[in-house]
C-alpha positions as CSV (number, residue, x, y, z in Angstrom):
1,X,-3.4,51.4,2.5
2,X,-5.9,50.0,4.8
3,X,-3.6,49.5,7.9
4,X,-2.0,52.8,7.6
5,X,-5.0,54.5,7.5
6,X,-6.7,52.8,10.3
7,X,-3.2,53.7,12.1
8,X,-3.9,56.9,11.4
9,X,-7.5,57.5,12.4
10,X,-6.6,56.1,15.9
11,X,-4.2,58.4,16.1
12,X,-5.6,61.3,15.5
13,X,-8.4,60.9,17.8
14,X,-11.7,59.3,16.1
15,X,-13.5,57.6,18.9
16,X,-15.4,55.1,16.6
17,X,-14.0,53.1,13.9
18,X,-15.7,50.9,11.7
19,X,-13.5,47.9,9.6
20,X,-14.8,46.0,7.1
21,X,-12.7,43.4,4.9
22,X,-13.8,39.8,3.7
23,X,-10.1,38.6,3.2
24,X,-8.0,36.8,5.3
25,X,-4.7,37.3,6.2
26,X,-1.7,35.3,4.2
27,X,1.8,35.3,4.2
28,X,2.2,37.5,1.7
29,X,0.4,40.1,3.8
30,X,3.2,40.2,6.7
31,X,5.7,42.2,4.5
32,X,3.2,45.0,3.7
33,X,0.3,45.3,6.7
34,X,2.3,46.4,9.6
35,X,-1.2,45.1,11.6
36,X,-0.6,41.5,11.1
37,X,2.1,39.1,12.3
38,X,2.6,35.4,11.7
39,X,0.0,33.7,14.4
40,X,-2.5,35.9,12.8
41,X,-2.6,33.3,8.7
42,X,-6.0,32.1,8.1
43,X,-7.9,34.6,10.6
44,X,-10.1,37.9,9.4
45,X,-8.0,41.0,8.5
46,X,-11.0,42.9,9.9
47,X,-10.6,41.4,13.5
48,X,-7.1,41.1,13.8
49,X,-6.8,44.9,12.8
50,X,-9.1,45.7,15.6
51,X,-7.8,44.0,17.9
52,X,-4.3,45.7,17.3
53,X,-6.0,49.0,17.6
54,X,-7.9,48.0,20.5
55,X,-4.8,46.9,22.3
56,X,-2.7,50.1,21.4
57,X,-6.2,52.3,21.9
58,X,-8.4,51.1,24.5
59,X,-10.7,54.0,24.1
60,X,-12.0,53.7,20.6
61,X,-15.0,52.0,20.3
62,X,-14.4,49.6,16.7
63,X,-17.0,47.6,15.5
64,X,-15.6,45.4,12.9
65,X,-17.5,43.0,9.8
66,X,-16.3,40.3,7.5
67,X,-18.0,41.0,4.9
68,X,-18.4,43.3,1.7
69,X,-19.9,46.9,1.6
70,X,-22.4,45.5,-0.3
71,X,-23.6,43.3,1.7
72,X,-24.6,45.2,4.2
73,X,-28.4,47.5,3.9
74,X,-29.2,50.5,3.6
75,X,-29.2,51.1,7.1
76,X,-26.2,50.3,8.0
């Protein structure tokens, strides 16, 4: 749900995205995250898919964490 909706926001025009995810990307990710390709096992979900969007959306500013909601303050 994750890479269709950050599909989706770039499309539609946001100018800041923000993607957070703690996983990494397996094998068993390619069949079902359009986002991610084969070169891309072992590294951060939340990178890769900013770079992809990046590349397709030069414009949008994403900012991108490894890391759980929670484990971020307040402030963020």
């Amino acid at each position: 749900m994750g890479c269709e909706l950050l599909k989706n926001f770039a499309m539609i025009g946001f100018n800041k995205i923000v993607i957070m995810d703690m996983d990494t990307i397996e094998l068993t990710n390619l069949n079902r995250q359009f986002l991610f390709r084969k070169r891309d096992i072992g590294r951060s979900k939340a990178e890769v898919a900013s770079e992809f969007i990046k590349s397709k959306h030069p414009h949008i500013d994403i900012e991108w964490h490894n890391c759980k909601l929670a484990d971020k303050d307040e402030e963020f």
